[in-house]
C-alpha positions in Angstrom: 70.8 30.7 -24.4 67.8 28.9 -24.2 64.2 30.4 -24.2 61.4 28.7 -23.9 57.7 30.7 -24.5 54.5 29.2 -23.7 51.3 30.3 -24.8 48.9 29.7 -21.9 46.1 29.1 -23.5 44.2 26.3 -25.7 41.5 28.3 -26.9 41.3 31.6 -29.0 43.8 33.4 -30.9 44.6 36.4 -29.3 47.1 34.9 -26.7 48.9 32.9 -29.1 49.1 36.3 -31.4 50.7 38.2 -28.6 53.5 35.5 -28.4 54.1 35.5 -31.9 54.8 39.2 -31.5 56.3 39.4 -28.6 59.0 36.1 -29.9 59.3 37.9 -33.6 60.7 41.0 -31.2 62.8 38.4 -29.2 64.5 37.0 -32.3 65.3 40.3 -34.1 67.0 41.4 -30.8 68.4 37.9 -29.7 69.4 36.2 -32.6 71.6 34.0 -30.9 69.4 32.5 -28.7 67.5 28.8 -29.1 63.8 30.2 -29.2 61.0 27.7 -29.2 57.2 28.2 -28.3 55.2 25.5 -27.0 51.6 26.0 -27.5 48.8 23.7 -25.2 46.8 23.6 -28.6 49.3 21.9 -30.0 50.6 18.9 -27.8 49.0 16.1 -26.0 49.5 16.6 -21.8 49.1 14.3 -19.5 48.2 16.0 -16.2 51.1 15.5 -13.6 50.7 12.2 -11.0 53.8 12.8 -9.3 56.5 11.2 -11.4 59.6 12.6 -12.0 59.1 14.4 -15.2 61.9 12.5 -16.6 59.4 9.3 -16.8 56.6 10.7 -18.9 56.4 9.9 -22.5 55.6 11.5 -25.7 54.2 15.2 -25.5 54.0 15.6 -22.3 58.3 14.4 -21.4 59.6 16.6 -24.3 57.6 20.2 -22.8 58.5 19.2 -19.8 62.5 18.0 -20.6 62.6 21.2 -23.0 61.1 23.3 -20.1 63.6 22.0 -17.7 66.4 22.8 -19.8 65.3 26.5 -20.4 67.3 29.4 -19.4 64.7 31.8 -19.0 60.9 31.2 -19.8 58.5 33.5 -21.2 55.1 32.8 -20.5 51.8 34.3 -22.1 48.2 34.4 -20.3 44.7 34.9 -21.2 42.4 37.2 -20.0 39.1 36.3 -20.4 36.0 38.7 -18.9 36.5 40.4 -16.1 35.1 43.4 -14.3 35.7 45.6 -11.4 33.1 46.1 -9.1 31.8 49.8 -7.8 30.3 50.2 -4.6 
């Protein structure tokens, strides 16, 4: 099996931390599976222009080629401020 994680988020730490856990847990209880973790950080995208992805090049083919070949996907988000308003 096939799991791809990515970390939703190109700034701060605390996203990509929560991945790391969360895919240290994976790979002690799946340690069969193909795990990879593609951080935004890390690669250069190109913004989509409605080509099939199999005609991009460079970072932005291989996360999406290695997305598309996934079995399951696990994907982190950031939380930045928010509040709840009282009335």
């Amino acid at each position: 099996m096939k799991v791809v994680a990515l970390s939703g988020s190109n700034v701060g730490t605390k996203t990509r931390t929560a991945m790391d856990y969360t895919l240290q847990v994976a790979r002690e209880n799946y340690s069969d599976a193909q795990i990879i973790l593609i951080n935004p950080a890390e690669v250069d995208m190109f913004f989509s222009d409605g080509r099939n992805y199999n005609d991009y090049e460079g970072d932005t083919k291989t996360v999406t080629e290695t997305i598309m070949e996934a079995n399951a996907i696990i994907i982190g988000t950031q939380r930045f401020k928010h509040q709840f308003l009282q009335h």
